[in-house]
VONUGU-322829 format. One line per 4 residues: number of its first residue (from 1); their letters; for each residue x, y, z of C-alpha. Coordinates in steps of 0.2 Angstrom, whole numbers, always signed. Example, Ala and Ser with C-alpha at 12.3 -4.5 7.8 and 13.67 -1.06 7.14 Angstrom:
BEGIN
1	AS	+62 -22 +39 | +68 -5 +36
//
This chain:
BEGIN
1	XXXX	-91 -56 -83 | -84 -51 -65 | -64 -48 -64 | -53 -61 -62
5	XXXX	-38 -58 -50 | -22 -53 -58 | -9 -70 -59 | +9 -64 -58
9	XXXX	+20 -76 -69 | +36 -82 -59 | +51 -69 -62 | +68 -76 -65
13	XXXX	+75 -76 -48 | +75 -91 -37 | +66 -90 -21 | +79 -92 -10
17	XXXX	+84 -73 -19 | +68 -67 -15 | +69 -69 +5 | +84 -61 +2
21	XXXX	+75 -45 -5 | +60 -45 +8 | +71 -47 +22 | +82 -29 +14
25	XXXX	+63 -22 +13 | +62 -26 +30 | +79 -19 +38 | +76 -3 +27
29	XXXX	+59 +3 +30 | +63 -2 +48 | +76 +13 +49 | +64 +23 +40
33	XXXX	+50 +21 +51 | +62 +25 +67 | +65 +42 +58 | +48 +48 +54
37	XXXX	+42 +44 +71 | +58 +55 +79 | +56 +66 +66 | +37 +71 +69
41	XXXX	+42 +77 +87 | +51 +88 +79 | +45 +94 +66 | +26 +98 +76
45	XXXX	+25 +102 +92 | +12 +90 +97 | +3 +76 +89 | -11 +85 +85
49	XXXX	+0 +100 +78 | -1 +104 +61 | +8 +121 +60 | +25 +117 +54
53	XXXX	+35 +132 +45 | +29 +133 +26 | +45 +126 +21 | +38 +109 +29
57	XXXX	+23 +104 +24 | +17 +111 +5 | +3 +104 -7 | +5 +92 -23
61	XXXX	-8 +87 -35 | -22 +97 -25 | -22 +108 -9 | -28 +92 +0
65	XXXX	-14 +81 -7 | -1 +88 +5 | +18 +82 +8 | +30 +85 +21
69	XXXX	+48 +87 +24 | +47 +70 +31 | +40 +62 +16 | +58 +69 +7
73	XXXX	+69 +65 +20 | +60 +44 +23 | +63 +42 +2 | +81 +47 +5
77	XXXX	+84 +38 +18 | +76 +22 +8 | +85 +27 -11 | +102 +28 -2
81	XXXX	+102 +15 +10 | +97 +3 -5 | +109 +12 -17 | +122 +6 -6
85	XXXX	+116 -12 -1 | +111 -18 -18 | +118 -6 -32 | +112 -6 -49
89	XXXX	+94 -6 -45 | +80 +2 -51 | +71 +14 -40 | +52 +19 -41
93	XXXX	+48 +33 -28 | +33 +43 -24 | +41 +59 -18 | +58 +62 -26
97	XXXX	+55 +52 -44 | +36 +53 -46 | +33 +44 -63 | +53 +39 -68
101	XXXX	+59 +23 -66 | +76 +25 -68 | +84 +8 -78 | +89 -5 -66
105	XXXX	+105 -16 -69 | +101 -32 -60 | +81 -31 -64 | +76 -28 -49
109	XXXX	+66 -12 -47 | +63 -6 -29 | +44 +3 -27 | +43 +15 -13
113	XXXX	+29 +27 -2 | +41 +34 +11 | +23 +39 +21 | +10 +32 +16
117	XXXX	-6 +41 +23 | +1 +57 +25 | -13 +68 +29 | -14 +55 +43
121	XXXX	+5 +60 +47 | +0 +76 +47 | -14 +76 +58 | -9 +64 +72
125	XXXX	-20 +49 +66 | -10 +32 +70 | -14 +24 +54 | +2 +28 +42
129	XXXX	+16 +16 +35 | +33 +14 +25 | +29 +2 +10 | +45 -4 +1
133	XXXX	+44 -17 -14 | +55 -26 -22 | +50 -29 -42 | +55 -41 -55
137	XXXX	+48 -38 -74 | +36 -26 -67 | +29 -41 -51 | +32 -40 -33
141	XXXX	+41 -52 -29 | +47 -45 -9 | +40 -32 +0 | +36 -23 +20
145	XXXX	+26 -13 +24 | +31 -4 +42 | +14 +3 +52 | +26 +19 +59
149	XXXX	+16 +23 +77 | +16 +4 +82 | +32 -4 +75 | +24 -18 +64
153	XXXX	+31 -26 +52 | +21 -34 +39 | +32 -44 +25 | +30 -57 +11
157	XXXX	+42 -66 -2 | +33 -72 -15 | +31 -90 -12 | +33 -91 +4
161	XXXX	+19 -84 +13 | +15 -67 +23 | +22 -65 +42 | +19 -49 +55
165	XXXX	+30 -46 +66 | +26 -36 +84 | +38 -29 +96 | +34 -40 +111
169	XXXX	+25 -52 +101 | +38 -59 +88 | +31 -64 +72 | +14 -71 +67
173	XXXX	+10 -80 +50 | -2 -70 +41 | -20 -80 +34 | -36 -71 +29
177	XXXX	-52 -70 +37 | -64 -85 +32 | -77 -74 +30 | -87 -81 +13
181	XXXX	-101 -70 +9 | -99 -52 +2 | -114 -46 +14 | -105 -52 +30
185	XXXX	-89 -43 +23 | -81 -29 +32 | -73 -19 +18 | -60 -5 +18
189	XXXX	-60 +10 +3 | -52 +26 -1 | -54 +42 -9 | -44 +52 -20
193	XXXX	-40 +71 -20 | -48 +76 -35 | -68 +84 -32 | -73 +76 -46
197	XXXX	-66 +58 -44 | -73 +58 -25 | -91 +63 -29 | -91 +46 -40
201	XXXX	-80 +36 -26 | -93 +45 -15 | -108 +35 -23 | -99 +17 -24
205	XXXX	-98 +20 -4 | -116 +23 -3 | -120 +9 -15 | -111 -4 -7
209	XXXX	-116 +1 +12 | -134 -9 +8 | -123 -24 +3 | -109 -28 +15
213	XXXX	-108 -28 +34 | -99 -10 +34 | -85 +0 +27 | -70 +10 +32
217	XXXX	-60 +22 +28 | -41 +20 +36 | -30 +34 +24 | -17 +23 +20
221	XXXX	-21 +7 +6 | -2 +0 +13 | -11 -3 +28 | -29 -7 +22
225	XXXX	-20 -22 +12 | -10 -28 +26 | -27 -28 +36 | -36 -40 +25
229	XXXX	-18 -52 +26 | -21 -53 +45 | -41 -54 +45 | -44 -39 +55
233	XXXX	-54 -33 +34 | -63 -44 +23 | -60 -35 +8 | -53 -17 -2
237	XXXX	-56 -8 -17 | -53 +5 -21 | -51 +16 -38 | -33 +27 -44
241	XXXX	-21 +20 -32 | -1 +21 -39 | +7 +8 -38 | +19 +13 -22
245	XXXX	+3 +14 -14 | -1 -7 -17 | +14 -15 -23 | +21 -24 -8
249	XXXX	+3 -23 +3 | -3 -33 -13 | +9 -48 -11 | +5 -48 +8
253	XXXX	-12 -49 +6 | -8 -64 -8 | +5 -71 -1 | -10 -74 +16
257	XXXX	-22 -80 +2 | -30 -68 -5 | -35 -65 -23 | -29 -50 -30
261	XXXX	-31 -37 -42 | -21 -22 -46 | -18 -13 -61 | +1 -13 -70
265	XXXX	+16 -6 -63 | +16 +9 -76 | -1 +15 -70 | -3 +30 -62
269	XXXX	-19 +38 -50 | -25 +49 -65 | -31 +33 -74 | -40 +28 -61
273	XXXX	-41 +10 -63 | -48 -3 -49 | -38 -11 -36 | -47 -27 -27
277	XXXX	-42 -38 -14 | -52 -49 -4 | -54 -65 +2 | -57 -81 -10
281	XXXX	-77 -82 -9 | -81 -62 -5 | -68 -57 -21 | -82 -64 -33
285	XXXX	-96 -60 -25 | -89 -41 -23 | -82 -42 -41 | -100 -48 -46
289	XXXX	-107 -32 -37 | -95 -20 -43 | -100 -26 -62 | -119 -23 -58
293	XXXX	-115 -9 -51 | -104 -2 -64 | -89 +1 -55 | -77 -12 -63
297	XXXX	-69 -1 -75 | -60 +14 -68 | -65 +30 -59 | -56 +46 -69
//
């Protein structure tokens, strides 16, 4: 039968400590987001630059998986400014940490992308974001997610709904599109780094191009996520996301009345298990397609 979305039990803390938390996402990936956009001036010598010294750009699970010095420097920033605000937490980072979660006193566990979208980052595209999460019992229970080149800041608490605020605009609530049927969706995907992995996302794409309006393809899941909280997407999926790369855009998207699903904190890319997130009536009609189409289970 077609998936059902994840439902996160409540964690121990009260809400009132869970604004607390989302506003700390906020002020932090703030002041992470100033830095990578002064800090991509300097390191390339024009947005569409890619030559940086070799010391600043170098590859990770494939030549076409790159990170930057920036990457490094945005996940210090974030580890020590939330060292020092909230000591005793746990921290979950894509850069520095990779796959340790270091034990977390209070039990909250703070899951970071410093960049997400990199090659974006890299090339000049306007489409990356600092996504900070705030876990509880391995749920996000807080989170922002900071689109660097306009200064947007999307946030949730758990319980208490999604919000964006705009610089000039102030802060709008957050509510998905009303879109109800999967062929008049507008959906957003990825794909990973690995040949073999893309060949198979690669024939999802052209199998689901017949059945909804269109896709796309941003380079940055934070963002895609974010994008189906405000409306401007119907619907994501995607296969072999970590969970930096959906933690807190998941609980936006939720929090805006989404259904979600995402695979447990402790996975990792290599598994390649799905994510999902649409709106109410499109999430079972896409589930329902991506079960005919055997595409449910994961991508390896």
């Amino acid at each position: 039968m077609p998936a059902q979305p994840s439902t996160e039990a409540s964690a121990p803390a009260p809400v009132s400590d869970y604004a607390l938390l989302r506003a700390l996402a906020c002020d932090v990936a703030t002041s992470a987001a100033e830095m990578i956009r002064k800090r991509r001036t300097e390191v390339f010598a024009s947005p569409s630059d890619r030559r940086a010294d070799g010391d600043s750009v170098r590859s990770k699970t494939s030549e076409t998986d790159p990170v930057t010095i920036v990457d490094v420097e945005s996940e210090t920033l974030i580890r020590e400014s939330l060292a020092r605000l909230r000591p005793g937490d746990g921290f979950l980072g894509e850069e520095a940490t990779g796959n340790t979660e270091p034990a977390s006193e209070t039990g909250v566990v703070w899951v970071v992308d410093p960049i997400d979208g990199t090659v974006n980052f890299l090339y000049g595209v306007p489409a990356y974001a600092v996504s900070i999460a705030a876990q509880v019992d391995g749920k996000t229970v807080a989170g922002a997610v900071v689109d660097v080149p306009q200064g947007w800041v999307y946030s949730a608490a758990r319980g208490e709904g999604a919000t964006v605020w705009r610089p000039d605009h102030g802060s709008k609530e957050l509510r998905v599109s009303e879109t109800e049927s999967v062929g008049m969706a507008l959906v957003s995907t990825g794909f990973g780094y690995q040949a073999e992995r893309r060949i198979a996302q690669a024939r999802l794409a052209g199998s689901l191009l017949p059945v909804v309006r269109d896709l796309r393809r941003i380079g940055a899941a934070a963002l895609d996520l974010c994008l189906v909280a405000a409306g401007s997407l119907d619907a994501h999926v995607e296969h072999g996301l970590n969970p930096w790369d959906f933690a807190a855009g998941g609980l936006i998207a939720e929090e805006a009345g989404a259904l979600v699903r995402v695979p447990p904190t402790s996975a990792r890319s290599p598994q390649g298990e799905l994510v999902l997130v649409a709106t109410p009536k499109v999430y079972h009609e896409l589930s329902a397609v991506l079960e005919e189409l055997g595409f449910l289970g994961p991508i390896a």
